[in-house]
Structures are given as C-alpha cells and as structure tokens.
Residue frames relative to the residue before (quaternion, step in Angstrom):
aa qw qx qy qz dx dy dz
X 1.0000 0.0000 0.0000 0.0000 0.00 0.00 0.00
X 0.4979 -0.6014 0.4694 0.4124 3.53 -1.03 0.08
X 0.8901 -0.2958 0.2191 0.2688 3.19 -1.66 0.14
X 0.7962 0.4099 -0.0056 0.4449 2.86 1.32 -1.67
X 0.2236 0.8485 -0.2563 0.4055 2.94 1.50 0.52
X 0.4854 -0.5353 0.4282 0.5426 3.54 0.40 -1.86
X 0.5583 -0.6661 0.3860 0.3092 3.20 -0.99 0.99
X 0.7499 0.3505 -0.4935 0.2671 3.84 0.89 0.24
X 0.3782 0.8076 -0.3045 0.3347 3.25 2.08 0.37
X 0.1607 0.7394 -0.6294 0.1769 4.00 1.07 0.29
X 0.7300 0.6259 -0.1994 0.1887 3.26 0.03 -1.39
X 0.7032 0.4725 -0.1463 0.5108 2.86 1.55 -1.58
X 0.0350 -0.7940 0.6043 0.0557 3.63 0.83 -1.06
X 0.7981 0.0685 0.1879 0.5684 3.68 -1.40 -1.39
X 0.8621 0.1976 0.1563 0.4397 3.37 -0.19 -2.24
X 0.4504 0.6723 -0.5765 0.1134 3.62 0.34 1.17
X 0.1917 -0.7043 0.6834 0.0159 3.13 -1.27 1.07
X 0.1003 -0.7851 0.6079 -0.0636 3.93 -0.40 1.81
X 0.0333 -0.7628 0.6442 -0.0456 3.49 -0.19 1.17
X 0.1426 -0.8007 0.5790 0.0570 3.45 -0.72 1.11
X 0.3383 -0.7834 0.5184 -0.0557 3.60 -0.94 1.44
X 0.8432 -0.1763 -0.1984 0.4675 3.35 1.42 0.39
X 0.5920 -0.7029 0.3741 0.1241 3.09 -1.30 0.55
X 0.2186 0.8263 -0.5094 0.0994 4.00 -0.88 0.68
X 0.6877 -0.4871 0.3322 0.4236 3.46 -0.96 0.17
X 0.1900 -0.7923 0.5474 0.1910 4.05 -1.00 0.25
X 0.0464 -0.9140 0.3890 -0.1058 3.20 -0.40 0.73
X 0.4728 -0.6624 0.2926 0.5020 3.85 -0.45 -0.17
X 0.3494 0.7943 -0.4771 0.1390 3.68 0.60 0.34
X 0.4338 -0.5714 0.4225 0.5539 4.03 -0.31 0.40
X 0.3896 -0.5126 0.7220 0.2533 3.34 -1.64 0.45
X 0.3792 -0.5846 0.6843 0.2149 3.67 -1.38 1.03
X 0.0471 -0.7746 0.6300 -0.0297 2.86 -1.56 0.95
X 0.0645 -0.8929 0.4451 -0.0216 3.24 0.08 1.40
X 0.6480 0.1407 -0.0523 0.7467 3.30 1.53 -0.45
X 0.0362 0.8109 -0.5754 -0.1001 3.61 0.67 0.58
X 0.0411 0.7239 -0.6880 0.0315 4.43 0.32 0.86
X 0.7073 -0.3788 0.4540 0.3875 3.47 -1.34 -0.65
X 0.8044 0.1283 -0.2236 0.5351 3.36 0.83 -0.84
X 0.3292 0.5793 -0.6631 0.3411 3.52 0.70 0.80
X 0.6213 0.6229 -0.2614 0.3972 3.43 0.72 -1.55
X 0.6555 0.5850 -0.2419 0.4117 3.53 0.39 -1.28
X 0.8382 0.2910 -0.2094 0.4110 3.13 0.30 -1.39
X 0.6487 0.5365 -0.3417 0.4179 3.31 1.00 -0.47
X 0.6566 0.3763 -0.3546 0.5491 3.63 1.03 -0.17
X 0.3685 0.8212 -0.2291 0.3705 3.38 0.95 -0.56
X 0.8197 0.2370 0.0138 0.5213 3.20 0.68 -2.10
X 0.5712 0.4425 -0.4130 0.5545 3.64 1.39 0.07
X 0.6585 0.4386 -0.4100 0.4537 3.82 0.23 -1.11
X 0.7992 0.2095 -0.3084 0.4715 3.94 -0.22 -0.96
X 0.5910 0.5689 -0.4724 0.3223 3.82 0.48 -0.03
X 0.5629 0.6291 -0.2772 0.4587 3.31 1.78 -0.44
X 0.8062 0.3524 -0.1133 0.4615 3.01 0.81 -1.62
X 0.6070 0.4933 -0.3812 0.4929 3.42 1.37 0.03
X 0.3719 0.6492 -0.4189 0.5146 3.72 0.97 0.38
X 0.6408 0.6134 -0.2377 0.3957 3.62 0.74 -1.29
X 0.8185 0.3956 -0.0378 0.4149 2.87 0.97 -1.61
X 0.8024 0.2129 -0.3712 0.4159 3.23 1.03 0.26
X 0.3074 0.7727 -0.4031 0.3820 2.79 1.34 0.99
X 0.6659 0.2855 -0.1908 0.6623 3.40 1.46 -1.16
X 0.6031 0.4188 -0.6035 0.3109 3.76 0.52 0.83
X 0.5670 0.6721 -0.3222 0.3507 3.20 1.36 -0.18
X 0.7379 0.5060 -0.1921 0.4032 3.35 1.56 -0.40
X 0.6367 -0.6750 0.2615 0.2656 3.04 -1.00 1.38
X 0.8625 0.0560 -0.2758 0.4205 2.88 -1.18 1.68
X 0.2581 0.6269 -0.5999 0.4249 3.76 1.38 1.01
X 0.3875 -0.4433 0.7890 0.1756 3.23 -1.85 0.87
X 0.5825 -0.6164 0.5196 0.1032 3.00 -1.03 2.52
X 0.6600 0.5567 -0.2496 0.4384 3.79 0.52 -1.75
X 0.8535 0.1489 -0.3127 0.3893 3.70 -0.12 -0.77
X 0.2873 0.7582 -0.5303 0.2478 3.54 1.40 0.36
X 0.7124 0.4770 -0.1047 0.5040 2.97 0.70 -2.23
X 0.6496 0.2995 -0.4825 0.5054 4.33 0.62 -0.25
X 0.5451 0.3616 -0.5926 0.4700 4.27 0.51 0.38
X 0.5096 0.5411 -0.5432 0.3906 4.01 0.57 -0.61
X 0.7748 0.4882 -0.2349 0.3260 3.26 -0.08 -1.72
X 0.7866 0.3670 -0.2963 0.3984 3.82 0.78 -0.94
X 0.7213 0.3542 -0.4396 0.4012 3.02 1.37 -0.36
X 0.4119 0.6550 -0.5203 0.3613 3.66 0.89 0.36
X 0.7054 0.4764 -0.3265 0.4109 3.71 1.27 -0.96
X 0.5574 0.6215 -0.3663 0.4110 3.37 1.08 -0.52
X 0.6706 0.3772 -0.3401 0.5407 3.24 0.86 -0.78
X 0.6923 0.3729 -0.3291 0.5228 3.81 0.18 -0.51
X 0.7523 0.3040 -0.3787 0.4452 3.63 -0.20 -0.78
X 0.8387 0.3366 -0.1603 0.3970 3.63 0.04 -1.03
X 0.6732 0.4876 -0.1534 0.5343 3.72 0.64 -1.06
X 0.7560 0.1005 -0.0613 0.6440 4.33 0.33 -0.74
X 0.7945 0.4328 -0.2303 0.3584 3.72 0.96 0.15
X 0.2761 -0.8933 0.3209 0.1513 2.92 1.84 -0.48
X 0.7518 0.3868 -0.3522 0.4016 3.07 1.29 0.84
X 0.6779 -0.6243 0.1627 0.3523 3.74 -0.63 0.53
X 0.1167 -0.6962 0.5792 0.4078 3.23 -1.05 0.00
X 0.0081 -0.8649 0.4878 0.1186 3.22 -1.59 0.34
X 0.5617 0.4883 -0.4203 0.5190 3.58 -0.92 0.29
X 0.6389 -0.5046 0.5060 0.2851 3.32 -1.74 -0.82
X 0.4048 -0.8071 0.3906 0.1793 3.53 0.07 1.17
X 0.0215 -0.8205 0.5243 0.2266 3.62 -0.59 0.75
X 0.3316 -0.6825 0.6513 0.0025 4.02 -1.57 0.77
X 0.0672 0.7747 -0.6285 -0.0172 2.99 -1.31 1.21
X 0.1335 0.6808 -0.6149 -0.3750 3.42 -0.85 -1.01
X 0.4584 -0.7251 0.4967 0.1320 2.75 -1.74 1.66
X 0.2508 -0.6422 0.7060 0.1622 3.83 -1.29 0.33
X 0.7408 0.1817 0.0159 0.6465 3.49 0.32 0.92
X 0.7785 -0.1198 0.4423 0.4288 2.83 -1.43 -2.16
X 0.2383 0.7165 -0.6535 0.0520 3.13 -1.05 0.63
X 0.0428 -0.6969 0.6986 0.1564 3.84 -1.18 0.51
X 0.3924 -0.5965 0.6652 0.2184 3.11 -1.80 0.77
X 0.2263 -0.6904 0.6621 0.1836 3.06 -1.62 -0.04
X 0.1051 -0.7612 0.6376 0.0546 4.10 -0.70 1.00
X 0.0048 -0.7299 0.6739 -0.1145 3.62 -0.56 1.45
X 0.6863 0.4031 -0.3745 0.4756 3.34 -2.08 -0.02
X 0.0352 0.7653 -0.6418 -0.0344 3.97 0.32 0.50
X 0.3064 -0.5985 0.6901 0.2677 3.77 -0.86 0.76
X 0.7536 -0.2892 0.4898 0.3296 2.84 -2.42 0.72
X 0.9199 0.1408 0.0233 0.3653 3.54 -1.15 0.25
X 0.4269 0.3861 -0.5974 0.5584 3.87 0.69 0.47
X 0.1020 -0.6542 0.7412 -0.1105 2.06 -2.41 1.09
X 0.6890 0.3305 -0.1347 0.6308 3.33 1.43 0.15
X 0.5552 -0.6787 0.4767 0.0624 3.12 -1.75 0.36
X 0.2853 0.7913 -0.5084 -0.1844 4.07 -0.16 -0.09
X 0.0503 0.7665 -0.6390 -0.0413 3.21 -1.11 0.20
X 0.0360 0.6187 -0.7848 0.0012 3.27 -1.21 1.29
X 0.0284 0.7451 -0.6631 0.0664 3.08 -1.99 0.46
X 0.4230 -0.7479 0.5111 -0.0221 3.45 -0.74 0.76
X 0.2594 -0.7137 0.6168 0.2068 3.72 -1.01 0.70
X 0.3723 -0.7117 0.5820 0.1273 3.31 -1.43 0.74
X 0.7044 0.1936 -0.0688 0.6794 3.52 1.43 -0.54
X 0.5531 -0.5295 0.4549 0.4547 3.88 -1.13 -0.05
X 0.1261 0.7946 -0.5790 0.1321 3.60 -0.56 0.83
X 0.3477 -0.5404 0.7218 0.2570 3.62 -1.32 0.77
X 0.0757 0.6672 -0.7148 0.1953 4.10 -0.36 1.66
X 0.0692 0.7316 -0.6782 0.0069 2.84 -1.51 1.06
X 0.1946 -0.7752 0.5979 0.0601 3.48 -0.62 1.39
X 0.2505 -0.6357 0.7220 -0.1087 3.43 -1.74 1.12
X 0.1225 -0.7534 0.6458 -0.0197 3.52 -1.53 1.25
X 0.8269 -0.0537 0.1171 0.5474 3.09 -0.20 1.18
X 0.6068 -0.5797 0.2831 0.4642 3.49 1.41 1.03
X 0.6284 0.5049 -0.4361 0.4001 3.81 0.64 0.60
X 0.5891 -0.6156 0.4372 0.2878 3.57 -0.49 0.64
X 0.1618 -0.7595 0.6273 0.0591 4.06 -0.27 1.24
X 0.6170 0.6571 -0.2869 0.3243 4.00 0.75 -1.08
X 0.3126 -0.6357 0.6368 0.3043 3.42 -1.23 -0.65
X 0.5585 -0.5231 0.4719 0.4380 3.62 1.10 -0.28
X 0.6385 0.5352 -0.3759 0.4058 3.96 0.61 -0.49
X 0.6050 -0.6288 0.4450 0.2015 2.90 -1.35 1.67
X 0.2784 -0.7795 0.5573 0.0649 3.62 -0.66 1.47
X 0.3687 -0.7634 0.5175 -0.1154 2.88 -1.22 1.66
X 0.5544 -0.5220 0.5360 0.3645 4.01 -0.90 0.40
X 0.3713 -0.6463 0.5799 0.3289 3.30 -1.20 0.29
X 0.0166 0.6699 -0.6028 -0.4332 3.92 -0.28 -0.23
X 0.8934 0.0156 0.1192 0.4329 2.82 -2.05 -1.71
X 0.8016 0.4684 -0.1549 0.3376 3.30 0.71 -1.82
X 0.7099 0.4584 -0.0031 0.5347 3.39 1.02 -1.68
X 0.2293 -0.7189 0.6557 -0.0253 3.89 -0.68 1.25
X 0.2706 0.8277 -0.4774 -0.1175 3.29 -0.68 0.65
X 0.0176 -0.8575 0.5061 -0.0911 3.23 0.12 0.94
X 0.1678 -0.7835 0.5640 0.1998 4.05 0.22 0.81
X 0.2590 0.7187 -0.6426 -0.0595 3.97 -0.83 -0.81
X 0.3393 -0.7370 0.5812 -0.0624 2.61 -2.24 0.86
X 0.2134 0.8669 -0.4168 -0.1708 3.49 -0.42 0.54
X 0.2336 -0.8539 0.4650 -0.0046 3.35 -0.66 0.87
X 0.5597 -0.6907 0.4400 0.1263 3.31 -0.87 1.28
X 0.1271 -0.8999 0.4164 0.0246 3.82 -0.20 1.28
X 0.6507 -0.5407 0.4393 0.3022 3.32 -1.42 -0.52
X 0.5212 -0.3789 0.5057 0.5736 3.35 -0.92 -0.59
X 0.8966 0.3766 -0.1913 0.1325 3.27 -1.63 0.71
X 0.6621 -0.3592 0.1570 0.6387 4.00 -0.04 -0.20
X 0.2862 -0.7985 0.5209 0.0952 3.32 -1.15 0.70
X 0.1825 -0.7764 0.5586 0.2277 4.33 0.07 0.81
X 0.1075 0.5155 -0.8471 -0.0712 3.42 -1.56 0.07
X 0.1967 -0.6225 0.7490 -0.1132 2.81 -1.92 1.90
X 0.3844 -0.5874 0.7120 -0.0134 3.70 -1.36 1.32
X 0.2762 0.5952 -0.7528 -0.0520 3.80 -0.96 0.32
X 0.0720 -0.7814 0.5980 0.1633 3.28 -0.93 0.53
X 0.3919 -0.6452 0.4572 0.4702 4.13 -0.75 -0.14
X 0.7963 0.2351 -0.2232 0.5107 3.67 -0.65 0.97
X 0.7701 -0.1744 0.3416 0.5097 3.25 -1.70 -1.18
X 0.6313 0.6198 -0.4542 0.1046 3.61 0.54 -1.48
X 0.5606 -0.6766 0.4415 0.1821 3.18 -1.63 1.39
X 0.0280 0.6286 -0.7770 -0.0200 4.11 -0.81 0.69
X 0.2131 -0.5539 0.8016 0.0720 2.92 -2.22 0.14
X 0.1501 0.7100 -0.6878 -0.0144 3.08 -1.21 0.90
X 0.1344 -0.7561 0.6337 0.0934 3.38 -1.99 0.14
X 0.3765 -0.7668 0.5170 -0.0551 3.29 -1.03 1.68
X 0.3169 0.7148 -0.6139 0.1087 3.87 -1.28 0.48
X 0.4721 -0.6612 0.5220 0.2597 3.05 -1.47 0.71
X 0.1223 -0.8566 0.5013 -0.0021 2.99 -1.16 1.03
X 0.3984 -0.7040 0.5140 0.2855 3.72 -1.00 0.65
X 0.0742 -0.7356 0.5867 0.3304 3.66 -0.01 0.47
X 0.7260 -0.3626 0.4937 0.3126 3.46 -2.14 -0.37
X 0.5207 -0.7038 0.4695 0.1145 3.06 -1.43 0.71
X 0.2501 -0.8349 0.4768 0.1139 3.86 0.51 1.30
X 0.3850 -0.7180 0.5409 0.2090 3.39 -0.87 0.47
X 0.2093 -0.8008 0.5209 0.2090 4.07 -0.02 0.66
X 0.6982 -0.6369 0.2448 0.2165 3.24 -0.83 1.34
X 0.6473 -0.6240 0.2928 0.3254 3.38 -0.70 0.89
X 0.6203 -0.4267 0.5373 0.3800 3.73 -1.34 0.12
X 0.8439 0.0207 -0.2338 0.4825 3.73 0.44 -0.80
X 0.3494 0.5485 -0.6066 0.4573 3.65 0.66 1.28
X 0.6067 0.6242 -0.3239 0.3706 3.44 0.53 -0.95
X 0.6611 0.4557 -0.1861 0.5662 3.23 0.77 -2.17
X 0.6678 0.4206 -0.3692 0.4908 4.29 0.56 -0.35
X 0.8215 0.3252 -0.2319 0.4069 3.40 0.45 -0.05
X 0.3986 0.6319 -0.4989 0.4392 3.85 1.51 0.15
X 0.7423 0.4647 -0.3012 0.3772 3.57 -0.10 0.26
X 0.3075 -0.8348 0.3815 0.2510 3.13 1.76 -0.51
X 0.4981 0.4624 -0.3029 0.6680 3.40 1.33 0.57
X 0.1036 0.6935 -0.7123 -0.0312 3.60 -1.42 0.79
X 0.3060 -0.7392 0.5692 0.1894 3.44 -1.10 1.00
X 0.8159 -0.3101 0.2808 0.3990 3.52 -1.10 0.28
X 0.7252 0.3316 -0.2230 0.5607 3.91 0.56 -1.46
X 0.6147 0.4464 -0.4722 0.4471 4.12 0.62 -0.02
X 0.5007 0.5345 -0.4196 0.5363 3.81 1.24 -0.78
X 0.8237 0.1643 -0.2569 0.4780 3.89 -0.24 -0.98
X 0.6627 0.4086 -0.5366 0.3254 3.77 0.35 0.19
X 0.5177 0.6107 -0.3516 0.4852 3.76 1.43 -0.32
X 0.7139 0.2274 -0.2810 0.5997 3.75 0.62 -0.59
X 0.3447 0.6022 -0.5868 0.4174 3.82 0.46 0.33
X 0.6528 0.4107 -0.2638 0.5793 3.82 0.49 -2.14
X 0.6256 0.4843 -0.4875 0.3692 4.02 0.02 -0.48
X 0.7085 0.3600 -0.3352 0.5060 3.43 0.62 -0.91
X 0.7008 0.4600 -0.3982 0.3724 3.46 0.34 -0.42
X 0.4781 0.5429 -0.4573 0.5173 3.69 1.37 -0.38
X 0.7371 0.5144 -0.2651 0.3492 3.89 0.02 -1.62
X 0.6384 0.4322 -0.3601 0.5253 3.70 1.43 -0.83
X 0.6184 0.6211 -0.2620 0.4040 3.48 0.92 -0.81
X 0.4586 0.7550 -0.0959 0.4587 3.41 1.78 -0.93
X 0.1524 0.7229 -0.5644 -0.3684 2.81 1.12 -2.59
X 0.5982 0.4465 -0.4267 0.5106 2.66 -0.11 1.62
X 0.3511 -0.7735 0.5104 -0.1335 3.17 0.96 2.20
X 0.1658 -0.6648 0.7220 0.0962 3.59 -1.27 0.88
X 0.3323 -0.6807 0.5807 0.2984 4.00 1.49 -0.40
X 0.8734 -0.2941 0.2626 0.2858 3.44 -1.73 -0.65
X 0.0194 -0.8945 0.4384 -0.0859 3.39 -0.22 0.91
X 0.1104 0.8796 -0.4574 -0.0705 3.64 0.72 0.48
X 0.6202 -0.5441 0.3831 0.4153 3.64 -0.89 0.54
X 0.0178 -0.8298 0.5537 0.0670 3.72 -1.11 0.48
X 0.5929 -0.6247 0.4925 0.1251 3.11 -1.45 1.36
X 0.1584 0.7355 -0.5583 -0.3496 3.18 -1.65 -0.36
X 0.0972 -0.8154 0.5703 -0.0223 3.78 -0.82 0.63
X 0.8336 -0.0336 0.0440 0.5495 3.47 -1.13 0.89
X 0.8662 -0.3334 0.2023 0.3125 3.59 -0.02 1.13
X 0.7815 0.4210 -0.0865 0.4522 3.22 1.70 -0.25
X 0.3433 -0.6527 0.6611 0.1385 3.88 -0.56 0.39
X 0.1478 0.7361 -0.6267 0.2086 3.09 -0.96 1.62
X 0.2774 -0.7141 0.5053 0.3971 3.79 -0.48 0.05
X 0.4587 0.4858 -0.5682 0.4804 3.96 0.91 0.56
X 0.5279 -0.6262 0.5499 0.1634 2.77 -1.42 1.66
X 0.6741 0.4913 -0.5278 0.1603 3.26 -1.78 1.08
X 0.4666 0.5591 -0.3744 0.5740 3.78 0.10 0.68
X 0.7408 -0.2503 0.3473 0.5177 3.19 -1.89 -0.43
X 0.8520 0.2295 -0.4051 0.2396 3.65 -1.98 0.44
X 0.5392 0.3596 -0.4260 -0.6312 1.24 -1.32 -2.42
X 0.4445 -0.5943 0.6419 0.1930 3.70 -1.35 0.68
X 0.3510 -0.3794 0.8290 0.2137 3.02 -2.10 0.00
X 0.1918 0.5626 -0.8036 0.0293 3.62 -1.37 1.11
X 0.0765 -0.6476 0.7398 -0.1657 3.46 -1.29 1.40
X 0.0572 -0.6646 0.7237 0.1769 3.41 -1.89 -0.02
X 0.2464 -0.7362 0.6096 0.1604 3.31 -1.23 0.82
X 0.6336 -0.6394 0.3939 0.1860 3.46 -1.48 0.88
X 0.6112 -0.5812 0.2057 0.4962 3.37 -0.57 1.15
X 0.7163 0.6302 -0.1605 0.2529 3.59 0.82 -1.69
X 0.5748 0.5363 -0.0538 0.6158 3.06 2.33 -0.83
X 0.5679 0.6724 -0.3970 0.2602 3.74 1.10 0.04
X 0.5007 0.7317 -0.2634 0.3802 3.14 1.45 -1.12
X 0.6805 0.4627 -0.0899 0.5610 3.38 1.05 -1.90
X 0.6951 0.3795 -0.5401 0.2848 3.39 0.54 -0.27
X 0.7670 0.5535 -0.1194 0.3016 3.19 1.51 -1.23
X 0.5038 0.5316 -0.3625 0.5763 3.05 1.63 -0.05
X 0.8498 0.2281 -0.0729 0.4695 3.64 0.03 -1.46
X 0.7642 0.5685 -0.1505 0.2650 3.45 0.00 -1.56
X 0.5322 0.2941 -0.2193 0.7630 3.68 1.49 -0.99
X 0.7415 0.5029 -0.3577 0.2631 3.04 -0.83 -0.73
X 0.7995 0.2766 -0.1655 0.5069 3.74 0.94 -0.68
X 0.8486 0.2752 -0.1297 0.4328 3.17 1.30 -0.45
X 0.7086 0.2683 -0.0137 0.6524 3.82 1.61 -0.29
X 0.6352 0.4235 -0.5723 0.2995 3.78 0.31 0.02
X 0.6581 0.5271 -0.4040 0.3548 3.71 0.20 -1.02
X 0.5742 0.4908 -0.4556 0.4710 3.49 0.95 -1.30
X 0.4919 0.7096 -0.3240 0.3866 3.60 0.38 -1.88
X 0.8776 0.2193 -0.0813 0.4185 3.61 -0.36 -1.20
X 0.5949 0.3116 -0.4361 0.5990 3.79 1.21 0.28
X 0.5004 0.5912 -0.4637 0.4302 3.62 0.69 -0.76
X 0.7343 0.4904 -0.2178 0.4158 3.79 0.65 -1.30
X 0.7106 0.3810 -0.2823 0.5197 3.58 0.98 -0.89
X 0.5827 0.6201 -0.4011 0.3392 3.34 0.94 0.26
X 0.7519 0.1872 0.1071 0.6230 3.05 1.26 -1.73
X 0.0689 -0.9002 0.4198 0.0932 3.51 0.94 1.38
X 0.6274 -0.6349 0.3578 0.2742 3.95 -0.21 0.71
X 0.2217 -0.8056 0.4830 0.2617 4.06 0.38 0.80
C-alpha cells in the first residue's frame, strides 16, 4: 500500500499480500514494541485478530450440514474486519461482494459509497493453484503458488488498494478448474497525520543523531499523553553481552515501549506518524536491533 494508507501498512504499499500463519486470542494487553516500524505492528496484530476470527470459520465449515461456500465468505469478512478496520483503522463500506471461482471469475463492486476510496480484497484457495488476482487490471498477488489453509496454517492473502471514481473489478485467473474464493468491499481508509515541521527538519539530511531520536519520541509521548493515553516512563535501552540493560554501552540504544489497546488507533493515525516514524525508521537502519 502506499504511505498514506496506515502506519502499519509499509509492507503492503501497491502489492501487499499479508498471509497470516498463526492464530491466537486478541485482547487489551499493550503490544511490545521493540521495533515498533509499520510492518512490525501489522503483522503482529494481524496474526492475532484474523487467527481468531479465522478459527470461527472453520469451525462452522466443519459442521454438519453447513454450506462449505458461506463458511469461507464468514472467514473472509471476518478476517477483513480484523485487518481493514481493527489494525487498519479504516472502514468498510457498502455491500461486500463473494464468489467462488472455477477457474476464472471477476467480481464487480458498484453503488460507490460516500467516501471510499479504496479497495479490499482477501481471498483464499480451495485447491493448490498458480491464482493471480488483479483490481481494476493491477496485479493484488505476489505471484506465489496459493495454497489451502489447513488445521494449523490460515491462509488468507489480501490487498488493499486505493481507487478511482466509480465501479471497481476484481479478476481471479486461476490455471485449470482449481477452486479460490475471494471477497471484495469498498473501503474508507484512515486519515494519516503528515509529519511534523520538526520531524521533517530531523530527517532532511538523512542522518539522525542520538538527541533527534530522544527529542522526536519525547513529542510522541507528549502527543499519546495529550491523546490520554500516557506511554509513562520509558528509558532508552542497551544491549551488551547477551543482555538488555538501560546502562549505556553495547549495541543501540532504542526506545522499547508498548502502547495500550485503547491508545493504538492514536498512535497510528496521529502520534507516530507526525512525530517518530521517519526518525524511527532511519534511527532503525542505523542501529539495526541484534
């Protein structure tokens, strides 16, 4: 996805495809953030929210007499909720459309709602197949040969992608018969905050020094309290001989914090984003994390 997307969406840019590989409960505990990037974040919420809600879903395909088909469209929407709306922070809207494909199949997404501006689509193979899915003629996949989910292993790829005015296509080609499913909605994404005046002025040079790293996550904390939603004490931390310490000497030092469930939204929308990601992400290629 692009930038402007959400701060845990690096990964995705144009062509992301987030296949999650396990599954766990979500809850309100702080998420650790040792390298808190965009797609650290992502994936780690990512692999708890649809690993949950994908449980559900093959739970009621497993039961006698469930129509197989609308199992996999409760998998798929509740996989987008979590990902689009819940670790993405942006809406869904309108009326979602669902197929499964024999082959080929294209959808069609009409009736734009007020305010979408984007696309999701996740979908899923029912057999091994070389699928390749496409929005509006642009290429959503990675090219990798799409696999069944089983017991252990969810797969569910998805894409979202920023649109035009008007109807939106999502095209399936698969090679043969082999069965995919896929599922499609417009979506409103989230408003990103654009990076501060003195983030900017810390990062023209492409070089951050130590006092721009702790005065940049200073303004973060002061954004998140401002927020309500205090991050409290946070001292800088080392590592040396096998160990993490906040006495300086060794590899870094980082900021490793966690932020409260109720407080994520704000970080990723407003708080990082204007005041700590750019530093954040040169700070990180500098002093890569052992």
């Amino acid at each position: 996805m692009n930038d402007d997307i959400s701060p845990r969406l690096t990964t995705m840019r144009d062509a992301l495809v987030a296949e999650v590989d396990r599954s766990g409960p979500s809850g309100a505990a702080p998420v650790r953030r040792r390298r808190p990037t965009r797609a650290t974040v992502l994936a780690v919420l990512a692999a708890f929210v649809v690993g949950g809600g994908l449980t559900g879903g093959l739970t009621a395909a497993a039961l006698p007499g469930a129509d197989p088909d609308a199992a996999v469209e409760a998998e798929l929407a509740t996989s987008a909720r979590g990902l689009v709306e819940e670790a993405n922070h942006a809406t869904l809207l309108g009326t979602p459309v669902f197929g499964v494909a024999h082959g080929d199949r294209t959808l069609t997404l009409r009736d734009r709602p007020a305010g979408a501006d984007a696309v999701a689509v996740m979908w899923t193979c029912l057999d091994p197949a070389d699928v390749r899915v496409t929005i509006d003629g642009t290429r959503a996949d990675v090219g990798d040969r799409c696999l069944p989910s089983t017991e252990d292993v969810q797969r569910i790829p998805w894409h979202l992608q920023p649109t035009a005015g008007g109807d939106a296509t999502v095209t399936v080609t698969s090679d043969g018969p082999a069965r995919s499913a896929v599922w499609a909605s417009w979506v409103r994404r989230a408003t990103i905050a654009e990076p501060s005046p003195q983030q900017d002025a810390e990062t023209a040079d492409g070089v951050v020094t130590l006092q721009e790293y702790t005065t940049a996550f200073n303004r973060l904390q002061a954004c998140m309290a401002q927020a309500g939603h205090p991050m409290g004490v946070v001292p800088l931390t080392y590592f040396a001989d096998g160990l993490w310490s906040s006495t300086p000497g060794g590899d870094g030092p980082w900021y490793h914090y966690g932020i409260p469930s109720e407080g994520v939204e704000a970080f990723d929308t407003q708080c990082y984003p204007r005041e700590f990601e750019a530093v954040d992400t040169i700070w990180q290629g500098e002093h890569p994390e052992p």
